[in-house]
Gaussian input, Z-matrix of N, CA and C with variables (Angstrom, degrees):
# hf/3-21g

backbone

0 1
 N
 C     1     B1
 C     2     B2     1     A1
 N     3     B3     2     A2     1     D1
 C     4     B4     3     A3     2     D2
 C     5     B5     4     A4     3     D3
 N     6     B6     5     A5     4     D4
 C     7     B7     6     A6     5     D5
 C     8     B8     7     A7     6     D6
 N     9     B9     8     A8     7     D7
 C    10    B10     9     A9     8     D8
 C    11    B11    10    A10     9     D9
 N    12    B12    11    A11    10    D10
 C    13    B13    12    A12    11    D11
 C    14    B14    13    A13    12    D12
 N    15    B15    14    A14    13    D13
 C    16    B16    15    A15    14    D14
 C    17    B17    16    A16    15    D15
 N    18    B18    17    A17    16    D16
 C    19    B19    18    A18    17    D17
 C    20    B20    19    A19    18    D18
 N    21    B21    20    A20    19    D19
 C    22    B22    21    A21    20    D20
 C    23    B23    22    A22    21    D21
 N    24    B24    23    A23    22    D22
 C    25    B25    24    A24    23    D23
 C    26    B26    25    A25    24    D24
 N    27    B27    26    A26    25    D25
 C    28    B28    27    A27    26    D26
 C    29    B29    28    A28    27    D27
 N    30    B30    29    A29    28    D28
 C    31    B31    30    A30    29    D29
 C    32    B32    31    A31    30    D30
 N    33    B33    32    A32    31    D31
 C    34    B34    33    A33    32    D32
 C    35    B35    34    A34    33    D33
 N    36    B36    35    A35    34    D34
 C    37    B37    36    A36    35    D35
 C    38    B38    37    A37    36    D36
 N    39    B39    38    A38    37    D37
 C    40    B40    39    A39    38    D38
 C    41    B41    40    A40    39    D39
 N    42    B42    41    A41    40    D40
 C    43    B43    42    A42    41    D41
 C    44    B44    43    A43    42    D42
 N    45    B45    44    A44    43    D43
 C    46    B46    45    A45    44    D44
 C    47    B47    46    A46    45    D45
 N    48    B48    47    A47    46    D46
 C    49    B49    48    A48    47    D47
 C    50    B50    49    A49    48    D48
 N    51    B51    50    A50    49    D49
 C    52    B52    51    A51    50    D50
 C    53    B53    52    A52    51    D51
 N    54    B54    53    A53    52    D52
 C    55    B55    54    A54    53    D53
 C    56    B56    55    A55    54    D54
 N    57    B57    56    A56    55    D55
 C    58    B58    57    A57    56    D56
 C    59    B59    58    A58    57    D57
 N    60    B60    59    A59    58    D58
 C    61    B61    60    A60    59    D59
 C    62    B62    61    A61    60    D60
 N    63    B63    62    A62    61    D61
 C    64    B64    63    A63    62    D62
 C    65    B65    64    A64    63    D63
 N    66    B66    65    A65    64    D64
 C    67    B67    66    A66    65    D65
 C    68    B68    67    A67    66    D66
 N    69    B69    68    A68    67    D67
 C    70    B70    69    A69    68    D68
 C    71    B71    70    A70    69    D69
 N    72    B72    71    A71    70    D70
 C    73    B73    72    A72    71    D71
 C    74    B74    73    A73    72    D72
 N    75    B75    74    A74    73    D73
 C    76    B76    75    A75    74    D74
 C    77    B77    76    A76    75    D75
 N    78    B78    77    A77    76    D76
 C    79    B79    78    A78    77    D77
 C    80    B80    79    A79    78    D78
 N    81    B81    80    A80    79    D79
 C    82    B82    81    A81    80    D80
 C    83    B83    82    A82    81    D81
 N    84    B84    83    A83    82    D82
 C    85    B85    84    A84    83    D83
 C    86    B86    85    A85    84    D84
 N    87    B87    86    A86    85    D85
 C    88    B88    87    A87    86    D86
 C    89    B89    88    A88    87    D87
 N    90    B90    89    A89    88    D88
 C    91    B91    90    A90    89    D89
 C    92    B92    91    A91    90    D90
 N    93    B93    92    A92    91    D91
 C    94    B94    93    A93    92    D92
 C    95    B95    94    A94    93    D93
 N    96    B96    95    A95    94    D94
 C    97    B97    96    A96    95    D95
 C    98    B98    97    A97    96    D96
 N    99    B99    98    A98    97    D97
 C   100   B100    99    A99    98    D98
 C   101   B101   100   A100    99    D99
 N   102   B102   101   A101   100   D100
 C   103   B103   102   A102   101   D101
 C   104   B104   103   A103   102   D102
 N   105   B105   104   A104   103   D103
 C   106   B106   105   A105   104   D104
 C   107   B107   106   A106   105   D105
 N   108   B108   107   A107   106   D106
 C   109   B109   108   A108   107   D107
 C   110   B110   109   A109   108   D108
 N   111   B111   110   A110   109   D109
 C   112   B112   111   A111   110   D110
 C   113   B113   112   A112   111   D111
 N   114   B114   113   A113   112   D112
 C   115   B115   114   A114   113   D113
 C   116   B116   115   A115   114   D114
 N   117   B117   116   A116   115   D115
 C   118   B118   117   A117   116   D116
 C   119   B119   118   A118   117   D117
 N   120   B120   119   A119   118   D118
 C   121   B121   120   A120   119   D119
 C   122   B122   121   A121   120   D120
 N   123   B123   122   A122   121   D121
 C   124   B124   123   A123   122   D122
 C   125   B125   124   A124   123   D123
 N   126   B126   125   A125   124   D124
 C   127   B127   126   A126   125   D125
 C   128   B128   127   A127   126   D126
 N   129   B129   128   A128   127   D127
 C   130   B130   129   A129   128   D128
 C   131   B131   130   A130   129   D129
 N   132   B132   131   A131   130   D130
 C   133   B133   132   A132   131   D131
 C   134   B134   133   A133   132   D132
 N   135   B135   134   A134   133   D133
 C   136   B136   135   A135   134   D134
 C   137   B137   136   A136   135   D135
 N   138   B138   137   A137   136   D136
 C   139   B139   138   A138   137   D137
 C   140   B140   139   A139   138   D138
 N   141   B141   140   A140   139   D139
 C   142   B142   141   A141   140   D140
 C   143   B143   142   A142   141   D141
 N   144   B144   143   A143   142   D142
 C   145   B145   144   A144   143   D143
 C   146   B146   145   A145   144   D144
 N   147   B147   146   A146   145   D145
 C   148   B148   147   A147   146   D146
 C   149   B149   148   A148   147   D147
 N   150   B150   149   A149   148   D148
 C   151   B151   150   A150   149   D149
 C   152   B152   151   A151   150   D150
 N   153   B153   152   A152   151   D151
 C   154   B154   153   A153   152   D152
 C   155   B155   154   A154   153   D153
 N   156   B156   155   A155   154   D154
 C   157   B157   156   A156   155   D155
 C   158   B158   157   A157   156   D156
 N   159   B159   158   A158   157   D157
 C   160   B160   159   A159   158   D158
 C   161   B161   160   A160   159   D159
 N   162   B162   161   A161   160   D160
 C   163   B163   162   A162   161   D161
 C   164   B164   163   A163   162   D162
 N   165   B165   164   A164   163   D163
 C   166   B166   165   A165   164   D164
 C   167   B167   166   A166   165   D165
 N   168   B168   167   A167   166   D166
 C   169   B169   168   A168   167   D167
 C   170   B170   169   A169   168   D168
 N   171   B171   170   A170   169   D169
 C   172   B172   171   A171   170   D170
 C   173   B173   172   A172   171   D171
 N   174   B174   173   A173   172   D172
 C   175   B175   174   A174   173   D173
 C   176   B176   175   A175   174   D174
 N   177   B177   176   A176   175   D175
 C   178   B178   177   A177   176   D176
 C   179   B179   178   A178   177   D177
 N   180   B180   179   A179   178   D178
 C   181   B181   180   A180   179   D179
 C   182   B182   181   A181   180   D180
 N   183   B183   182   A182   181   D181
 C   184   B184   183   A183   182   D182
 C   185   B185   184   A184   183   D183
 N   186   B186   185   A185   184   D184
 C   187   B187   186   A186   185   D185
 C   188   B188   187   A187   186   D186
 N   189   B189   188   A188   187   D187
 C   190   B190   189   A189   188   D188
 C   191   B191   190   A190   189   D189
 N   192   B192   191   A191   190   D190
 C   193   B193   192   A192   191   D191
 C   194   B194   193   A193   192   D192
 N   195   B195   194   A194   193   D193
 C   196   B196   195   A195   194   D194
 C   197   B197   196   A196   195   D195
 N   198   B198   197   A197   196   D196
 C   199   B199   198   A198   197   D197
 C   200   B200   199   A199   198   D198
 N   201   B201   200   A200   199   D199
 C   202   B202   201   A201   200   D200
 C   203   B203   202   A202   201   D201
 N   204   B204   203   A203   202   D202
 C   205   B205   204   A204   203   D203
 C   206   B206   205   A205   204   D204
 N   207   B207   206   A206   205   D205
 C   208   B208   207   A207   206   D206
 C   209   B209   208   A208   207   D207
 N   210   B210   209   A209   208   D208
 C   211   B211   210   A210   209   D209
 C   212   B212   211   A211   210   D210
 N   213   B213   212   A212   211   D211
 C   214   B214   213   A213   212   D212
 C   215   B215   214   A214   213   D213
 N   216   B216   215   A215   214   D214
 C   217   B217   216   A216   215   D215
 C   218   B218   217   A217   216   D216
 N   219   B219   218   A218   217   D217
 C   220   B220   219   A219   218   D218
 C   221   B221   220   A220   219   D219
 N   222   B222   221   A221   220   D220
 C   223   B223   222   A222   221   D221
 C   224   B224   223   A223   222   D222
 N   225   B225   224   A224   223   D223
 C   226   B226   225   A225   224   D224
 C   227   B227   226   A226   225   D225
 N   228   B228   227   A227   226   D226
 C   229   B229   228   A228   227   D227
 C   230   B230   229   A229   228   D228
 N   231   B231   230   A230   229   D229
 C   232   B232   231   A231   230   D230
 C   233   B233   232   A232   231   D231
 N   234   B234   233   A233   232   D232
 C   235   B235   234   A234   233   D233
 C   236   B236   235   A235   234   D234
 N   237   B237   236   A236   235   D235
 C   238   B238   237   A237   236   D236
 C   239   B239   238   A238   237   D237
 N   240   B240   239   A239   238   D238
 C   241   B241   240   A240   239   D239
 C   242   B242   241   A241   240   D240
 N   243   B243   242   A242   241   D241
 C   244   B244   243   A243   242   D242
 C   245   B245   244   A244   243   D243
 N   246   B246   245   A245   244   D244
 C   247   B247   246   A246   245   D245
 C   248   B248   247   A247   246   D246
 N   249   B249   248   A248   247   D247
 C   250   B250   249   A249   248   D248
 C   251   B251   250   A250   249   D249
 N   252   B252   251   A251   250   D250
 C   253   B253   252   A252   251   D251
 C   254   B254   253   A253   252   D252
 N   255   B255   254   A254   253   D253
 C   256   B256   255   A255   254   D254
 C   257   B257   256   A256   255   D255
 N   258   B258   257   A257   256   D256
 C   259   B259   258   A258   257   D257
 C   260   B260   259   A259   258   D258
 N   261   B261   260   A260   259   D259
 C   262   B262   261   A261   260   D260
 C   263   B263   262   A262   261   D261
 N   264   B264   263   A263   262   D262
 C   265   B265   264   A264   263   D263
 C   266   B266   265   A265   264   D264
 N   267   B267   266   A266   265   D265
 C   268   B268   267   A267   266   D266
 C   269   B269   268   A268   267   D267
 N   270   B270   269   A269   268   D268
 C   271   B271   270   A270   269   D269
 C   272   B272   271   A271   270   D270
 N   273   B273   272   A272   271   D271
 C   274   B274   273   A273   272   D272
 C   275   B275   274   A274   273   D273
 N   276   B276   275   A275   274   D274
 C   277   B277   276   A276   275   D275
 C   278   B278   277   A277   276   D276
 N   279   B279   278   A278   277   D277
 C   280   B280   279   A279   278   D278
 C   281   B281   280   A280   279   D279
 N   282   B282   281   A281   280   D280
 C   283   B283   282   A282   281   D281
 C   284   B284   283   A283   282   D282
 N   285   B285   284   A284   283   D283
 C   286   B286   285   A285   284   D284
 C   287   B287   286   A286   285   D285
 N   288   B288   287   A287   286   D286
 C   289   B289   288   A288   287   D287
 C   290   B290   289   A289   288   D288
 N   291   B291   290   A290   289   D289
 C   292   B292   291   A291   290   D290
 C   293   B293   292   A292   291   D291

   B1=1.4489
   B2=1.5272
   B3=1.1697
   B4=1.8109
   B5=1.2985
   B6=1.6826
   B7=1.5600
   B8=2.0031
   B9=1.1538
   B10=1.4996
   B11=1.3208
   B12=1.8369
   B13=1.6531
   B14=1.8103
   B15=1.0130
   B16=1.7610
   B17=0.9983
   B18=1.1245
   B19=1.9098
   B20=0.9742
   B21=1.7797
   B22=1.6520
   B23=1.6072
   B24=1.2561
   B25=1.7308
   B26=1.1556
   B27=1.3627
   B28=1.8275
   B29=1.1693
   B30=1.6181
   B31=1.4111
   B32=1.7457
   B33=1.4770
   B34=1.1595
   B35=1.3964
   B36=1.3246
   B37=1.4601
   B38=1.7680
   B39=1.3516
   B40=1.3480
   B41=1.5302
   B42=1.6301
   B43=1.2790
   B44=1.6097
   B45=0.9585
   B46=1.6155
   B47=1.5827
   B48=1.2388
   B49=1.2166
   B50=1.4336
   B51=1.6290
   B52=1.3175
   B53=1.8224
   B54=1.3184
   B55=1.4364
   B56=1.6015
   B57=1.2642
   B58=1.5004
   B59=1.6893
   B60=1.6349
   B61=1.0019
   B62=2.0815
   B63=0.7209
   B64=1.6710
   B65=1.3618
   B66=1.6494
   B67=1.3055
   B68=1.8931
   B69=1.6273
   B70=1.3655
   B71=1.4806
   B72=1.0633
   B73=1.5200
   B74=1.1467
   B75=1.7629
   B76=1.1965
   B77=1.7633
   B78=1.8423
   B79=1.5705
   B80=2.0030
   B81=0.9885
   B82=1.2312
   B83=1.9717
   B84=1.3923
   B85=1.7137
   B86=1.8686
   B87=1.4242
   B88=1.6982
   B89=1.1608
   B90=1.4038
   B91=1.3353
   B92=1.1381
   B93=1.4126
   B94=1.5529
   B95=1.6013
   B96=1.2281
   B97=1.6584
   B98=1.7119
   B99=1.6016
   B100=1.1163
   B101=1.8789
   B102=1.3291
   B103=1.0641
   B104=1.7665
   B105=0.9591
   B106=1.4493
   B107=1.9132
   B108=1.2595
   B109=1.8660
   B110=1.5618
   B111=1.2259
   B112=1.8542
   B113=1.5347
   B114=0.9455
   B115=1.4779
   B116=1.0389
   B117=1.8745
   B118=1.0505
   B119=1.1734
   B120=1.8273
   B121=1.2751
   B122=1.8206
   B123=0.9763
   B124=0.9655
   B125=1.8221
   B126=1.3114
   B127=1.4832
   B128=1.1146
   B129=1.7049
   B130=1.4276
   B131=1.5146
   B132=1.6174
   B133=1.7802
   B134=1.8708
   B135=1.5841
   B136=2.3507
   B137=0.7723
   B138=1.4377
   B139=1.7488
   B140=1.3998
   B141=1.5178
   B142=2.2279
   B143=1.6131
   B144=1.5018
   B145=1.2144
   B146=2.3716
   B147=1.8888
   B148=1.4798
   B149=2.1034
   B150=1.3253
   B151=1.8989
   B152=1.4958
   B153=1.7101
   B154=1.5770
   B155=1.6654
   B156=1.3516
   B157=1.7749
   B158=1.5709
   B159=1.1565
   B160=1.4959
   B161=1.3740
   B162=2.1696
   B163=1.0460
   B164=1.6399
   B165=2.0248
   B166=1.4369
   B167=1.4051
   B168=1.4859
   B169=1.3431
   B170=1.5582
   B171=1.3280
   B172=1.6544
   B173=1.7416
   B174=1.4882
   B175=1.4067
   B176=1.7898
   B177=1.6027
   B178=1.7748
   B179=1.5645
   B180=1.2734
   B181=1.4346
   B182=1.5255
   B183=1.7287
   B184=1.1029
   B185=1.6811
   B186=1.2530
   B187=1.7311
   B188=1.4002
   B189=1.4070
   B190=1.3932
   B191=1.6565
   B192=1.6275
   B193=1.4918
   B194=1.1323
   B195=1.6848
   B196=1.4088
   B197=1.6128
   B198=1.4248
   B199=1.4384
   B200=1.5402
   B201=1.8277
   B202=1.1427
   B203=1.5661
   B204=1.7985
   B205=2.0410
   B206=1.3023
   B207=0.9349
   B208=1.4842
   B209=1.3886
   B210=0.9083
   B211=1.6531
   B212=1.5166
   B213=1.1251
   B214=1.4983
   B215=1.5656
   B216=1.8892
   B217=1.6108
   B218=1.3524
   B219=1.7377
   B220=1.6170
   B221=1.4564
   B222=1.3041
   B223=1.6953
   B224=1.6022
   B225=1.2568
   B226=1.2194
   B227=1.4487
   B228=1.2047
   B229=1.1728
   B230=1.3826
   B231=1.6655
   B232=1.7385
   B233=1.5292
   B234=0.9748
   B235=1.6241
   B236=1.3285
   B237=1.6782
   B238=1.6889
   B239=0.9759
   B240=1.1547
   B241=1.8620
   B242=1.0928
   B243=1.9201
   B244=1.6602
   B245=2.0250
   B246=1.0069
   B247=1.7593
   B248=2.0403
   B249=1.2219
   B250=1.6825
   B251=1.1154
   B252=1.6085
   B253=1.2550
   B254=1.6257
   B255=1.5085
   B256=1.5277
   B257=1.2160
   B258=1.5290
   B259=1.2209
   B260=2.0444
   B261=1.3424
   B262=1.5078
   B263=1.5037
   B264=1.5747
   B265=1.3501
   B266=1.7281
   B267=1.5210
   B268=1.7971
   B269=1.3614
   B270=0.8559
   B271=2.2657
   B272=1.8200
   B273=1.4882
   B274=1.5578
   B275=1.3730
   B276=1.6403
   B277=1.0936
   B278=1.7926
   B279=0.8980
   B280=1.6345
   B281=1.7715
   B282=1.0536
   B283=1.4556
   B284=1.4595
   B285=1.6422
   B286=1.5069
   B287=1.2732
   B288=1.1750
   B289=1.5491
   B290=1.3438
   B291=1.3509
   B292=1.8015
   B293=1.5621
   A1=108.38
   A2=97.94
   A3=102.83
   A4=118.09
   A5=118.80
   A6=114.39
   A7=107.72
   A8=110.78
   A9=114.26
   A10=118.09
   A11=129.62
   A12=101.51
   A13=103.28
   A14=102.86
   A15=115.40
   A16=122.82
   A17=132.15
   A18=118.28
   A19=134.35
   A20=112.59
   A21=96.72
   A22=121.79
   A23=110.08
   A24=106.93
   A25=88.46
   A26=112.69
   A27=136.10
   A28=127.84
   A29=124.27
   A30=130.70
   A31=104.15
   A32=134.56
   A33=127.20
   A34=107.64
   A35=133.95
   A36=117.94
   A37=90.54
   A38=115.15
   A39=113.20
   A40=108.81
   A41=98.18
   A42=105.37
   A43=111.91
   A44=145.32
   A45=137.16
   A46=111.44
   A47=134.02
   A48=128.89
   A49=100.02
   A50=114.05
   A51=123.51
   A52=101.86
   A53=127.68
   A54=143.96
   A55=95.51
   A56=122.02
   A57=133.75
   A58=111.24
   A59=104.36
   A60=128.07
   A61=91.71
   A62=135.75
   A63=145.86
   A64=73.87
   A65=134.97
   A66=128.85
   A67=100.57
   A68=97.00
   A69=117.45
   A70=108.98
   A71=131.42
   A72=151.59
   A73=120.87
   A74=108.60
   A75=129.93
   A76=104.56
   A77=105.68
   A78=132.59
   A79=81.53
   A80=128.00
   A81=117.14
   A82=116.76
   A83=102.81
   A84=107.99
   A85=112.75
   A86=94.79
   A87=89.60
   A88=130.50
   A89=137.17
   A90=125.77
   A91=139.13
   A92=111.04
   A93=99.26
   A94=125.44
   A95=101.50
   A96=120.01
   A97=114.23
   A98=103.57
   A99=115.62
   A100=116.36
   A101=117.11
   A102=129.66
   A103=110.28
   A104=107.13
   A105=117.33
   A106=129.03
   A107=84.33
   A108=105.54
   A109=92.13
   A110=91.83
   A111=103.66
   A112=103.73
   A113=134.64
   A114=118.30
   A115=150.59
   A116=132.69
   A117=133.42
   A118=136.12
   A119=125.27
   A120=88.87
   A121=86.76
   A122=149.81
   A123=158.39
   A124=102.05
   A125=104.58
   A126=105.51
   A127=141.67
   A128=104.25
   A129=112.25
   A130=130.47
   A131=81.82
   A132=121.39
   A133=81.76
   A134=83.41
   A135=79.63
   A136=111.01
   A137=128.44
   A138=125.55
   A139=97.46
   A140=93.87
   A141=98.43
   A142=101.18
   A143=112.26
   A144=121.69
   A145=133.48
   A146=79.08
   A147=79.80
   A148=100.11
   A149=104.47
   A150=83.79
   A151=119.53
   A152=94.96
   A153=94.78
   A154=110.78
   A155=115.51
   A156=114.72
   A157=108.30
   A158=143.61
   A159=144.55
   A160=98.30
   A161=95.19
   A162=108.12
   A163=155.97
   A164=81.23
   A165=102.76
   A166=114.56
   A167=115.68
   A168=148.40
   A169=98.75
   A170=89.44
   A171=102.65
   A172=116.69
   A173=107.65
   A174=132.19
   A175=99.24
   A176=105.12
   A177=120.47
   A178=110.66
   A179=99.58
   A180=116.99
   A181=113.13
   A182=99.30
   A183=113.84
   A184=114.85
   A185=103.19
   A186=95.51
   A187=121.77
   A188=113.08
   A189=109.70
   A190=124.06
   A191=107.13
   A192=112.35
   A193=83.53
   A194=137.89
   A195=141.64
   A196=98.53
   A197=118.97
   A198=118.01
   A199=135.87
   A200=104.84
   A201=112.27
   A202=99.47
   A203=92.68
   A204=83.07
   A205=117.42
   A206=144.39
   A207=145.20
   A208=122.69
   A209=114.17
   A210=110.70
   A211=117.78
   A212=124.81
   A213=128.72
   A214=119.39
   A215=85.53
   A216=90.55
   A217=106.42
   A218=115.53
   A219=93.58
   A220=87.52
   A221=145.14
   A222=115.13
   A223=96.01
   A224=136.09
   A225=132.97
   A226=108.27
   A227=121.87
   A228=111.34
   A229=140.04
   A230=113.13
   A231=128.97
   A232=107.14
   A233=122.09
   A234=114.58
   A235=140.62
   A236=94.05
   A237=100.74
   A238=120.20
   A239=117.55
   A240=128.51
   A241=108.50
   A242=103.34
   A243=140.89
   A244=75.69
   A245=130.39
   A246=139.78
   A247=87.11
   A248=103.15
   A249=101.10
   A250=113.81
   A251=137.63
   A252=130.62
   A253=86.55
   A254=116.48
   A255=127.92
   A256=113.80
   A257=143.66
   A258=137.04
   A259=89.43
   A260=96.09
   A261=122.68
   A262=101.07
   A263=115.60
   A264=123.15
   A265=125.49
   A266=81.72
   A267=106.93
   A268=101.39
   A269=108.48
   A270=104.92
   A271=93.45
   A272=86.10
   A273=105.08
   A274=121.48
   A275=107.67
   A276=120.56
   A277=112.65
   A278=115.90
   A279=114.82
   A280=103.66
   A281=137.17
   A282=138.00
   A283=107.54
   A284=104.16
   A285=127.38
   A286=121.00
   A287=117.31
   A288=123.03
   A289=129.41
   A290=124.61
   A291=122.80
   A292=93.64
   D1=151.95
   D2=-169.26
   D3=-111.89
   D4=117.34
   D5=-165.78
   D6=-81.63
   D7=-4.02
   D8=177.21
   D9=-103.75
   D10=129.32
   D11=-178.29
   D12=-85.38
   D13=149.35
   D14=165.84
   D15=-40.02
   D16=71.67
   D17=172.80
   D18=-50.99
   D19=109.56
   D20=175.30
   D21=-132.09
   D22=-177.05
   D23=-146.94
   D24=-100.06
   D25=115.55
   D26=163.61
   D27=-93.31
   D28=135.63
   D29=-163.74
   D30=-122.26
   D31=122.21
   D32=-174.87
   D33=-75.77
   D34=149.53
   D35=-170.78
   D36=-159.46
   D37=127.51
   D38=173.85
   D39=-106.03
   D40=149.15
   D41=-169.16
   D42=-116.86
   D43=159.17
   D44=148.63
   D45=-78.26
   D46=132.36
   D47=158.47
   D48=-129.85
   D49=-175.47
   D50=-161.59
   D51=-89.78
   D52=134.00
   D53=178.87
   D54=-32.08
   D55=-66.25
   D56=174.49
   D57=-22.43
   D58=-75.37
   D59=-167.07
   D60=-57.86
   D61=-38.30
   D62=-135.65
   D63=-103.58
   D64=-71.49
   D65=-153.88
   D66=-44.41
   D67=-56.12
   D68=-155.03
   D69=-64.34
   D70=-19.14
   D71=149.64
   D72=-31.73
   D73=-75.83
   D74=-168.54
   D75=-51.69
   D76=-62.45
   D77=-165.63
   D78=-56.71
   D79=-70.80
   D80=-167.70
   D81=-50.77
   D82=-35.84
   D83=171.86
   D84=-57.81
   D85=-52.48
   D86=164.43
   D87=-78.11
   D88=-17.59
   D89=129.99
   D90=-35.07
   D91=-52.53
   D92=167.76
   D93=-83.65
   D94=12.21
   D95=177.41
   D96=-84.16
   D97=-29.90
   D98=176.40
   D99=-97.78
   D100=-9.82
   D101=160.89
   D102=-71.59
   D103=-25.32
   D104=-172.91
   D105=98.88
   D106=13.56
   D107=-155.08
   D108=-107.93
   D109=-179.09
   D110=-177.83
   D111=-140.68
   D112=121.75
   D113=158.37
   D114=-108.27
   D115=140.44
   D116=-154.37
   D117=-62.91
   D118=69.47
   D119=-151.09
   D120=-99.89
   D121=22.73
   D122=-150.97
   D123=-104.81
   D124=-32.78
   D125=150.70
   D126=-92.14
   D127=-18.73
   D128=168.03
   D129=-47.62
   D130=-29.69
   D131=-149.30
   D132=-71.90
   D133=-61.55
   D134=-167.91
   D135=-96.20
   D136=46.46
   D137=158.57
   D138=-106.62
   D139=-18.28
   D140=-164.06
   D141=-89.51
   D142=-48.22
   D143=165.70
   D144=-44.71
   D145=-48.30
   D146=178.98
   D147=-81.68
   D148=-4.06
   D149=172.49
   D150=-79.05
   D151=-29.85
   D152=-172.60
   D153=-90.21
   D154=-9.74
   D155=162.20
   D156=-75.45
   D157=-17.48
   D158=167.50
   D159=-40.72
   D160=-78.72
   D161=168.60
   D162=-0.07
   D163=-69.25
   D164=-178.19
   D165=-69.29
   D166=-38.35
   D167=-170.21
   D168=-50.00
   D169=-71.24
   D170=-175.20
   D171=-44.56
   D172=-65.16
   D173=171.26
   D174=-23.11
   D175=-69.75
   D176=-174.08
   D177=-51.48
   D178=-25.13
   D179=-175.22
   D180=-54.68
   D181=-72.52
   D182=169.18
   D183=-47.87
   D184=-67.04
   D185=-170.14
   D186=-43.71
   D187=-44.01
   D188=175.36
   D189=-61.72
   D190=-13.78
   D191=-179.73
   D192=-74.33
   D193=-62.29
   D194=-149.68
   D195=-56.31
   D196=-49.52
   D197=175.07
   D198=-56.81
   D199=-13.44
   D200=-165.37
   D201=-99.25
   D202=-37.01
   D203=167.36
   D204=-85.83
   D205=16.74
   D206=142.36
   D207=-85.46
   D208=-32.36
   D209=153.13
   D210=-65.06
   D211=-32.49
   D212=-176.38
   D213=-78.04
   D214=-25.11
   D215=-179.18
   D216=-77.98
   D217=-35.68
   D218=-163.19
   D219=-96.99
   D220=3.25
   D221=164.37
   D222=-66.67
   D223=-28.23
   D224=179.41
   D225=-58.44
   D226=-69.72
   D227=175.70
   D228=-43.55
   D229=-38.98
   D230=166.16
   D231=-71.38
   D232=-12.41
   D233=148.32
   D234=-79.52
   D235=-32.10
   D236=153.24
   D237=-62.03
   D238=-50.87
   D239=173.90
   D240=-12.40
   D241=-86.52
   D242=-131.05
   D243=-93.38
   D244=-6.75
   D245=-167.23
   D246=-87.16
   D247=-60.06
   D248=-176.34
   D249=-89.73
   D250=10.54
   D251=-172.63
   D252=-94.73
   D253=-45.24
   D254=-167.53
   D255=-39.41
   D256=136.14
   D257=-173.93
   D258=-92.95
   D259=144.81
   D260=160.72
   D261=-35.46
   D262=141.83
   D263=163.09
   D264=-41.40
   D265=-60.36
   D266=-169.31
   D267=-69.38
   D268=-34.29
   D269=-159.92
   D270=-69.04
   D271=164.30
   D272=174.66
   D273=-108.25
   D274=111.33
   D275=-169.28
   D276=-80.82
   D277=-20.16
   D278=-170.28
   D279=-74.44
   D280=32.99
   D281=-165.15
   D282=60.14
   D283=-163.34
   D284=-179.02
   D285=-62.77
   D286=130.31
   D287=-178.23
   D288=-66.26
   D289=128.98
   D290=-147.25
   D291=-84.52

């Protein structure tokens, strides 16, 4: 058991949630205010938070792969392009010969 608490580095961050959810919060904080207790929601908060940043993480993950081969495809392609627009080394570009 540990005689020191852990200090750790906290960031205030406001959120929107739904009126419902906010009412039902509060009525439950003074309940347990009158129980004599406090409750955690401060962990609730980043257990719920760090599942759906995995999530999000992952999700961004993917798209940006999806973005990186689609970018690769069409620089691929504008090189084919500007590849057949290019005249041949050898040939003679100045027109017909006098």
């Amino acid at each position: 058991m540990g005689v020191f608490k852990e200090e750790k580095e906290f960031k205030r961050v406001i959120f929107n949630v739904e009126v419902s959810i906010a009412e039902r919060l509060e009525q439950a904080k003074e309940r347990s205010r009158t129980l004599g207790r406090k409750l955690d929601v401060d962990t609730a908060v980043d257990k719920a938070l760090e599942k759906f940043l995995k999530k999000a993480e992952k999700k961004l993950e993917e798209v940006e792969e999806e973005q990186e081969k689609k970018q690769g495809k069409k620089l691929k392609l504008a090189e084919d392009c500007t590849a057949e627009q290019e005249p041949d080394a050898g040939s003679d570009t100045d027109g017909p010969a006098q």
